[in-house]
N, C-alpha and C positions, 0 to 999 in steps of 0.2 A: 488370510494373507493380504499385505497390505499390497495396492499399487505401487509398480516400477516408477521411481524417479527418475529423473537427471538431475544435470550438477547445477542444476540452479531451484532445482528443492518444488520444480514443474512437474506434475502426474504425467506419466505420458504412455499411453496403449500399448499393450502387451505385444510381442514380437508375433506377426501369424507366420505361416507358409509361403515360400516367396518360390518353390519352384514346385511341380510335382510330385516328387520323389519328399519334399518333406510335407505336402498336402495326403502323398498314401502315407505315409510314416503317422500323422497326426489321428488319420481316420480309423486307422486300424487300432491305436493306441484309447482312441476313444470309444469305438464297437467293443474291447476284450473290455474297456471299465462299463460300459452299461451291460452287457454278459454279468459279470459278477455281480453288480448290484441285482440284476433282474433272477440272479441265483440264488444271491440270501434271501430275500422274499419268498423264493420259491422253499427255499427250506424251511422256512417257518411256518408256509401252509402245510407242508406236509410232518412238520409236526404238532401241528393242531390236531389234524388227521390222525396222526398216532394215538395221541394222550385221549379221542374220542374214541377208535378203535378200544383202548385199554382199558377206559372206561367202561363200556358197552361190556369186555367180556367181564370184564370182573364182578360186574352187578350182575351180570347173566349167574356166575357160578353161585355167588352169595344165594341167589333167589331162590334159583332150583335146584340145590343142592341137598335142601333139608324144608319137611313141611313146616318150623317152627319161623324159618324166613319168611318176613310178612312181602306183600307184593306193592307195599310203597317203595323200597326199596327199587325195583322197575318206577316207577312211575319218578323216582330222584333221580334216575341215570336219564330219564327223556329231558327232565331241566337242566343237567348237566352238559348232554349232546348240546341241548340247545343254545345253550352259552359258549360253547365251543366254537359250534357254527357261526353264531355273531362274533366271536373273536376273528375265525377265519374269514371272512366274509370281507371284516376291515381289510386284512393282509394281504388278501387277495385284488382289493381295490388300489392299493400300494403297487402289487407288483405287475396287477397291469399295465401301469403307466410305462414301468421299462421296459415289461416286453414289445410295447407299442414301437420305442424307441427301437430296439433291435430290430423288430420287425421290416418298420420302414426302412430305415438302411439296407437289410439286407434283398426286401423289394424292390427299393426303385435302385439300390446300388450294386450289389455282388450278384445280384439276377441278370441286370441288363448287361453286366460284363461275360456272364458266364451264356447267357441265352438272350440278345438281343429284341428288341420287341417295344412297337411303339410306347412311349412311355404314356397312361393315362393321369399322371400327376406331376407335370412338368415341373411343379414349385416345391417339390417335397423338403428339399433342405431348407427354404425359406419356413416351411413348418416345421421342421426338425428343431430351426433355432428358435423361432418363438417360445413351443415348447419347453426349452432350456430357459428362456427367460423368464416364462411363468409357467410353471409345470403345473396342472388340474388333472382332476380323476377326470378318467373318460368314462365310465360307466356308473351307475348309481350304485347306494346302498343295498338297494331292494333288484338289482341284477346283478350284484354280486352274492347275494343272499339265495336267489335262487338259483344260482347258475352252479355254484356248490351244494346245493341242495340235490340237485339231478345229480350232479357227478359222482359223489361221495354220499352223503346225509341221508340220502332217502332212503337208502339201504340202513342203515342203521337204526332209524328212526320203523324201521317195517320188522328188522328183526326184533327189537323192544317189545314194538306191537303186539308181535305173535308171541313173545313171551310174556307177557302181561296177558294176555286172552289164555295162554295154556293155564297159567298161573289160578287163573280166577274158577275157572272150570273144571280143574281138573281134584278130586277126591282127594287122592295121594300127594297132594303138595300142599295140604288143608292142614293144622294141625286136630291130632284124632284123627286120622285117617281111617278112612274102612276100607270094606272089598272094592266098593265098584269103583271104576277106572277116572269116569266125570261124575260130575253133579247131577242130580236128577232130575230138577226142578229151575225154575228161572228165581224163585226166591230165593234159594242156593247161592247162584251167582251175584244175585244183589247183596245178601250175604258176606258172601267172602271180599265184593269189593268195597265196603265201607271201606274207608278210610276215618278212624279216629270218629270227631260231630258230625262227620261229613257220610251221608247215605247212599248206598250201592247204585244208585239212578243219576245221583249227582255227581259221584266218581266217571261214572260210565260217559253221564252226559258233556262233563267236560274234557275228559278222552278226547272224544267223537269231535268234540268242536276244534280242540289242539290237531288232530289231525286233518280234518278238514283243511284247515287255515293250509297246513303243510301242503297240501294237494293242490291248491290252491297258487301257491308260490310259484311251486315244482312247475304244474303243468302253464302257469303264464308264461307267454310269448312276446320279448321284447323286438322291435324293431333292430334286426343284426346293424352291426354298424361295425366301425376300425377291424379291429384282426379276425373280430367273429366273422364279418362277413366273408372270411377266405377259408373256414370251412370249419370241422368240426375236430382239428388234429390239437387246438389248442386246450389247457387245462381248462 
């Protein structure tokens, strides 16, 4: 949209709020648009969430449905969460920004009207508008990576596990299956988890390290800061 003229073809500043009553008008009109932006984002983390949910069972039924299902299949749906997770991860760094936005206003502004209290950030509209001027992520890559990792992921990422562990171990999901319930042997289970040129120790081995890393993520602890530091009700 281009800037407001006059009649002599001079730019000239956009009309503000010149009494109260159209300063609440403008505010309120602006909190319900950053609401809605801070809402699509939220919907498309939670359909990230979905389509990894979806994934997750459907590679689970494929697997252990039938011994002749090989157990790569599990080990395709761990790369698959995983690319998931880095999509949401981005989205989620996205929709931070607005809930920040909503936040502060309704902190230092629909709080102090509803429940008064000295203010601890006396200049918060002056960073509200900065903010709008040049909007930046507040939180990194790698704190949004794992901050959805605990939320959502790790579960996912643990059910897999244990399904890839029953997978490898157990007789009856072997193809030729006999009586006994597991493996007998640990050459067995090196066995069943070749993958393809790739040998049951080196499958295993890099399992073990893919999850490490995870654990790794999950359990780092960043310096809380913006809306985390007001407790643990946010996504």
């Amino acid at each position: 949209m281009n800037a407001p003229v006059d009649r002599t073809g001079e730019s000239v500043a956009p009309p503000t709020p010149r009494t109260p009553a159209e300063a609440l008008t403008v505010l309120a009109h602006y909190h319900r648009a950053e609401i809605a932006r801070m809402a699509g984002w939220r919907d498309r983390i939670d359909r990230t969430t979905n389509w990894a949910i979806t994934v997750v069972a459907a590679m689970l039924s494929v697997s252990l449905s039938t011994p002749t299902a090989h157990h790569g299949v599990l080990l395709f749906a761990m790369l698959l969460v995983m690319l998931l997770l880095t999509i949401e991860a981005r989205r989620y760094r996205f929709f931070d920004v607005y809930r920040a936005r909503v936040r502060r206003l309704e902190r230092h502004y629909y709080a102090q009207w509803l429940a008064p209290r000295p203010d601890p950030d006396p200049d918060w509209s002056h960073a509200l508008g900065e903010d709008l001027r040049r909007p930046c992520f507040l939180i990194s890559k790698r704190q949004a990576f794992s901050r959805r990792l605990r939320r959502n992921y790790g579960w996912l990422f643990l059910i897999l596990l244990l399904a890839w562990i029953l997978k490898i171990t157990s007789s009856k999901l072997q193809p030729g299956a006999g009586q006994a319930e597991f493996v007998q042997s640990t050459r067995d289970v090196l066995e069943n988890a070749a993958l393809g040129p790739f040998a049951g120790w080196t499958v295993i081995s890099a399992v073990c390290l893919f999850y490490a890393a995870l654990l790794v993520a999950a359990l780092w602890r960043y310096r809380t800061q913006g809306e985390l530091a007001y407790g643990d009700v946010h996504v």
